[in-house]
N, C-alpha and C positions, 0 to 999 in steps of 0.2 A: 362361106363356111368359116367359124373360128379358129383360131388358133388352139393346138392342143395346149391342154392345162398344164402348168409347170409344178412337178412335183418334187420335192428334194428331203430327203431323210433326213431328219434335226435332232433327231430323239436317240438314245441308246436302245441299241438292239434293233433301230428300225422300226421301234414302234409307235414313231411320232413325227407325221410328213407334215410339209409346209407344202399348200397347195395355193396356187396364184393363177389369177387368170389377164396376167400382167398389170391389171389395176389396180386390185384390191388381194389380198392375201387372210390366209384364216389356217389352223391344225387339225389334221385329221388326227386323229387318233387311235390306234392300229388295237391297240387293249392289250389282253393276254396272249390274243392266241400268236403264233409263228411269225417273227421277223418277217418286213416285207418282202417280197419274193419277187421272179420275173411275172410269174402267173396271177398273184395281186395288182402289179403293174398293169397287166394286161385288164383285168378286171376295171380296173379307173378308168380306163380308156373307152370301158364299154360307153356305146354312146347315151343307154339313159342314166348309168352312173355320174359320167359329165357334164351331163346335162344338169341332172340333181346337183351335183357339185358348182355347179355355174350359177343356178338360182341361187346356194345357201349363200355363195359370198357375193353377190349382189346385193342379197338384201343383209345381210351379215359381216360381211368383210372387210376387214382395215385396208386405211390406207397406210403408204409407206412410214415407218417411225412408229409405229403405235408398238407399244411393249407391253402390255395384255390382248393379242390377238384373239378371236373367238377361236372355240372349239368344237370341232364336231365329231363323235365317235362313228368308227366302220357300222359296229351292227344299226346304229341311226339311218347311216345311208341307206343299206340292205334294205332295213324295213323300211323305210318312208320307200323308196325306186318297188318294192312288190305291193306296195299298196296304191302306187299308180298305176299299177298293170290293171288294179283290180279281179274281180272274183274268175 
């Protein structure tokens, strides 16, 4: 089993995590809605969200030093994690 993803609030208001998965690094981006919470926390954690978050910085994710890290917004995740559930 891996390691849980390390996520750290970089953004004002909490709406901008750095999420790593000790090798590579990339910004989630929280948007408009509500500062990050304990129950959004929880939400990362779920395991296909993780999962989806493991693949985008795999194939996306800097390594250490890069100072234009990729970005990826919340609702991206959402949708792309129910679009693998499918119908």
């Amino acid at each position: 089993m891996s390691a849980p993803l390390e996520i750290r609030t970089i953004g004002p208001e909490g709406k901008l995590l750095q999420i790593s998965d000790g090798k590579r690094f990339g910004h989630l981006e929280i948007g408009s809605t509500a500062p990050i919470s304990v129950v959004r926390l929880e939400r990362l954690e779920h395991p296909e969200v993780s999962g989806y978050l493991r693949r985008w910085l795999l194939e996306n994710g800097s390594r250490k030093g890069d100072l234009l890290p990729p970005r990826i917004d919340w609702q991206t995740v959402v949708t792309e994690v129910l679009a693998a559930r499918g119908p």
